[in-house]
C-alpha positions in Angstrom: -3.3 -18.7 2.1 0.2 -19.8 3.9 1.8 -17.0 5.5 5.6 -16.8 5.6 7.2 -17.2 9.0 8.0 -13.3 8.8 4.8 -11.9 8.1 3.3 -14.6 11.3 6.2 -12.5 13.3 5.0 -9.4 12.4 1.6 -10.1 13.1 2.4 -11.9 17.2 4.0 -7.9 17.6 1.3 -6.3 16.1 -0.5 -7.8 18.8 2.0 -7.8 21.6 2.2 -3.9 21.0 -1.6 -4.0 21.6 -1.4 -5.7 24.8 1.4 -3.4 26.0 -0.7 -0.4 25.3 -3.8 -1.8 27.3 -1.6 -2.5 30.1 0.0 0.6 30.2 -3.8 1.9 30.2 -3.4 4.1 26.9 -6.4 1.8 25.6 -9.2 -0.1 27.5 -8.6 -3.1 25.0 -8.6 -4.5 21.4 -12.2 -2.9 20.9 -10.9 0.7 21.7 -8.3 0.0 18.7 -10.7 -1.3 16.6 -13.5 1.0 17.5 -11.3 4.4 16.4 -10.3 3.6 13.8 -13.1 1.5 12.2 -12.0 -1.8 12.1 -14.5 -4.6 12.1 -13.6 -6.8 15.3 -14.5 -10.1 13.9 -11.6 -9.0 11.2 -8.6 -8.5 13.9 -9.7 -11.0 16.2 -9.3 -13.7 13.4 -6.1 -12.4 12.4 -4.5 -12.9 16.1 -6.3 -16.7 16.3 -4.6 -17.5 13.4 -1.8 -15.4 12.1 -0.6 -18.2 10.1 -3.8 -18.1 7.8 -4.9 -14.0 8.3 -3.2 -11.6 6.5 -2.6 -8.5 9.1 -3.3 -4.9 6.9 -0.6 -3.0 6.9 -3.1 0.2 7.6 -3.6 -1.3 11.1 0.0 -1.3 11.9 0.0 2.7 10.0 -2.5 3.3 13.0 -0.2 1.7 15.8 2.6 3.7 14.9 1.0 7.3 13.6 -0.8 6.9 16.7 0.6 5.4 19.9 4.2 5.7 18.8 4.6 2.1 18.0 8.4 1.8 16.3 8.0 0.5 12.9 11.2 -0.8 12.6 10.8 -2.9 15.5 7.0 -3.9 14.8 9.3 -5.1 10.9 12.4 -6.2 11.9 11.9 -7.0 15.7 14.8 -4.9 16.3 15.1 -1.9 18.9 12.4 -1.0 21.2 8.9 -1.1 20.9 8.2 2.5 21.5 9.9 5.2 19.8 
């Protein structure tokens, strides 16, 4: 499956939003995420070696936002700040 350039854009903030939130210590790391919410780590840690061939789910960016105040639009569009 080829990913559009977009979608591998989305996915690199998905993941940059992660890392922020472990360094700013409101997770220990990707296995807190994945842990809480029931995501198989195998899954997500594919998905960030190879955004161009993994789709992301859009339920784990509904998790980012509902929960850690991600900004959709800029997780999206890249536009705006990363925290609401």
């Amino acid at each position: 499956m080829k990913i559009s350039k977009e979608g591998i854009a989305i996915t690199k903030r998905f993941f940059e939003a992660i890392d922020m939130l472990k360094a700013q210590k409101r997770i220990r790391g990707l296995k807190t995420f994945t842990r809480k919410h029931n995501i198989t780590r195998t899954n997500i840690a594919n998905v960030r070696k190879n955004p161009d061939r993994s789709v992301l789910k859009p339920e784990w960016i509904y998790y980012l936002v509902y929960d850690y105040g991600v900004s959709l639009e800029w997780i999206i569009f890249g536009e705006g700040s990363m925290f609401e």
